[in-house]
N, C-alpha and C positions, 0 to 999 in steps of 0.2 A: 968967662962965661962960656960955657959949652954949646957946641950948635944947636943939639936940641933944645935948651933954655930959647935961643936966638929965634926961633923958628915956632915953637907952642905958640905965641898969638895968633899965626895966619894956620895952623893946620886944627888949631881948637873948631873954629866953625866946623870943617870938614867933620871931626870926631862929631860934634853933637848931632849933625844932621846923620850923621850914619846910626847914632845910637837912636834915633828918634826913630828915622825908617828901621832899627832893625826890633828896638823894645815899646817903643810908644813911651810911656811913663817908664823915666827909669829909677834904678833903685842900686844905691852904693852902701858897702860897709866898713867899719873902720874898727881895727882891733886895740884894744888897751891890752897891753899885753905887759902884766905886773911883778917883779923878781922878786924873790925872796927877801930883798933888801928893799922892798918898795919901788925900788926902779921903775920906771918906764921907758921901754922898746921905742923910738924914732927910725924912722928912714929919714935920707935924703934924697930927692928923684933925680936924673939927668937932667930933664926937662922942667924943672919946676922949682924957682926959688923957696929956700928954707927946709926947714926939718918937720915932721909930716906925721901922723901917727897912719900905721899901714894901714894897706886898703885897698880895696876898686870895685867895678861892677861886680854885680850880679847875671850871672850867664843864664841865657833862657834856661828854664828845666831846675835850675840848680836852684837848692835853699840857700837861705841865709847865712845860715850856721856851717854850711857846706864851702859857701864863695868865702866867708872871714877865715876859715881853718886855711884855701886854699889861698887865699891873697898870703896871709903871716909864714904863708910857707914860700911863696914864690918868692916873693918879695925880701923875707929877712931870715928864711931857713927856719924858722919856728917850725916844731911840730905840736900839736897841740893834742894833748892828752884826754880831756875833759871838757866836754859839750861846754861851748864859750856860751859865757850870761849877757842876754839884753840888757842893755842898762838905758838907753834911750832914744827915739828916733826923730830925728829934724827934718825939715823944709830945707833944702838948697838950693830956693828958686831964686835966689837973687844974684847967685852965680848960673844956674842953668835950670830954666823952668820946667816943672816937671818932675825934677831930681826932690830924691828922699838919701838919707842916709842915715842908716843903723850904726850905734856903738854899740860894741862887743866888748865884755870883758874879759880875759884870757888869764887863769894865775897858776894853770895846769899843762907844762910843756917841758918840749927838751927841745937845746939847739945844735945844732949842726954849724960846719963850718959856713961863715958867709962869702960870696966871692963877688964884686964889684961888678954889674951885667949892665948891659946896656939902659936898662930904665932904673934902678937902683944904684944909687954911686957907693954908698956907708951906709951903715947901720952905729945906732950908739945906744944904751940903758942910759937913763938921766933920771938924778932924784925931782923928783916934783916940784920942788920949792929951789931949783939950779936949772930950769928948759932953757938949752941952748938958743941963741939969735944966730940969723936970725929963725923965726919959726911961725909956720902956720897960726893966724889967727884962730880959726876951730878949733885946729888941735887941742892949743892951748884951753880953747876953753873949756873943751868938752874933757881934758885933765883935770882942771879945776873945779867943774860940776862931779865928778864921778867919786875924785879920790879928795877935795878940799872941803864938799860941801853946800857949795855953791845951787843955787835950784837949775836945773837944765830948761835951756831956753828952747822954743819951739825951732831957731832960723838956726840953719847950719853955722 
């Protein structure tokens, strides 16, 4: 387990109370990012057990659509082609009250190389019906709402 994994419990307070004094309500997004093979895009974090669909806040000033092109870029070198589609928004107050998080779907991009950075360890494409363990509960779900079928529930 890497330090930063070791250490996210006790510096998660600090993070929330800084995004609270610095956004009030905050607001995250997460991309579905779709390959021509059906694929779907995961990270892995440093800091954070399992495999993730990308993502993160929203910076004052900045849209939606603006913070999901720029997370799938920081994060997994996606560059995104074509204005990403809303596909849903949840409640993730039962992780962090307050918090909203927007899915993005993404099926118009090029990639670049990825290089292993300090908050990103991998990157992997997985078919839908093969998502690695272990892996985000949401993520999963909100795979399985978008691209299975499944109705999209209100809670992250």
């Amino acid at each position: 387990m890497s330090w930063r994994r070791r250490i996210e419990p006790f510096t998660r307070p600090l993070f929330f109370a800084w995004s609270r004094l610095s956004r009030g309500m905050t607001l995250g997004v997460r991309g579905l990012v779709v390959d021509g093979e059906g694929r779907v895009l995961l990270v892995e974090h440093t800091y954070l057990p399992g495999w993730w669909l990308p993502g993160g806040g929203v910076d004052r000033g900045e849209t939606t659509h603006d913070a999901v092109i720029r997370e799938v870029w920081e994060e997994a070198r996606v560059r995104v082609l074509d204005p990403p589609r809303l596909v849903s928004v949840h409640s993730n107050e039962a992780f962090f009250p307050g918090d909203h998080v927007l899915l993005f779907r993404i099926d118009a991009f090029r990639t670049e190389p990825f290089e292993p950075d300090g908050e990103i360890a991998r990157i992997g494409w997985f078919s839908p019906d093969a998502l690695p363990e272990p892996m985000n509960r949401a993520s999963r779900d909100r795979i399985r709402e978008a691209l299975g079928g499944a109705p999209p529930t209100p809670e992250w």
